[in-house]
N, C-alpha and C positions, 0 to 999 in steps of 0.2 A: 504493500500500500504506500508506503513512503517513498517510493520510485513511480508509482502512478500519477496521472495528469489527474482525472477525476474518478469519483465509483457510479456507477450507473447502473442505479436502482430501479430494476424492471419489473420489481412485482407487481402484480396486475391484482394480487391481495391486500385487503385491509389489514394492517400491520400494529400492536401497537408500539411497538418500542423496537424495529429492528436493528437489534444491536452493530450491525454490518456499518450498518448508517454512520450512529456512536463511535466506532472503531476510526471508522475515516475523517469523523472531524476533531479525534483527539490527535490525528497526526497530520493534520491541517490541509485536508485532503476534501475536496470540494465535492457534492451530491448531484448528477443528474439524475433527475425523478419525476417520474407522471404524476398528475394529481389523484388519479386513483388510489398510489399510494396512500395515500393519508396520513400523511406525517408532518403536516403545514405547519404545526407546531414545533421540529427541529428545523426540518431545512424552509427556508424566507429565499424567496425568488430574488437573485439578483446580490445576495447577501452572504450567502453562507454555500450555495449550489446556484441551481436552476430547476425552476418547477415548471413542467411544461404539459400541456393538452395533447395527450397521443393520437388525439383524432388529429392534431392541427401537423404538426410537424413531426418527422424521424430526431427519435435519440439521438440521433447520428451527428445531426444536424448540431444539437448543443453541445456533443464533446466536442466536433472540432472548432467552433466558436471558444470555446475555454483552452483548447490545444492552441490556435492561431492567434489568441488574443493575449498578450503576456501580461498586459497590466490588469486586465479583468479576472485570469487565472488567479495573480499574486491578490489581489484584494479579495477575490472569494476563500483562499487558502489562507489568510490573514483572519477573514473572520469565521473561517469553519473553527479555527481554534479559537479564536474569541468565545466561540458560542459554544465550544464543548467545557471549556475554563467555567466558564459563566453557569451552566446550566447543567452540567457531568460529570465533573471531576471527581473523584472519590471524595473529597474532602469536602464539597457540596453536599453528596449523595447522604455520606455519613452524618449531618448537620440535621437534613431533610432527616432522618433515618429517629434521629435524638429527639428530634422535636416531633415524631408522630408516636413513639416511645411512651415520652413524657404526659402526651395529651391524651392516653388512653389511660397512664396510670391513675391521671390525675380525676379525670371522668370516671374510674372504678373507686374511689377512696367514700 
C-alpha cells in the first residue's frame, strides 16, 4: 500500500467500517470509491479520495486523474492521513473506547 498511487474500492456492498479503506488512509494513501459504497462518512470527495457515480464515469477514469495529477495526488494523501490521525488512530479509538466504558458504568450505578 505504501508504494500505491491510490486503493480502489469497488464494493458494490454496503460496508460498514471496511477496514481496507482504514488501512490506506493511515498510510496516506488516497480512496477511489462509488457511492454505493457507503462510506461518505470516511472518505469526502475531493479531500481524502474520490467518490464517484459508477453509472456516470469508469474507476478508471479517477485513478488516472490522481496518477497524472501530482499536486491533487499529494493533497489527497496529505489529508487521507489527516483524517485517519483525526478520526482512527489507536489513540482516538482507545479515548472513544474509555468514554463509552465509562458511560455505561456510570448508567449501571
Amino acid at each position: 500500500m505504501k508504494n500505491a498511487v491510490c486503493l480502489l474500492f469497488t464494493s458494490q456492498c454496503i460496508e460498514g467500517m471496511p477496514l481496507v479503506v482504514l488501512e490506506s488512509l493511515s498510510v496516506g494513501l488516497p480512496v477511489v470509491i462509488t457511492q454505493k459504497a457507503n462510506v461518505s462518512n470516511i472518505i469526502i470527495n475531493n479531500y481524502n479520495g474520490i467518490v464517484f457515480n459508477s453509472e456516470e464515469k469508469n474507476i478508471y477514469t479517477y485513478a488516472n486523474k490522481i496518477l497524472n495529477d501530482n499536486i491533487l495526488r499529494r493533497k489527497l494523501s496529505i489529508n487521507a492521513l489527516k483524517s485517519f490521525k483525526k478520526n482512527y488512530s489507536s489513540k482516538v479509538n482507545y479515548e472513544k473506547m474509555i468514554y463509552l466504558y465509562k458511560k455505561v458504568i456510570d448508567e449501571n450505578k
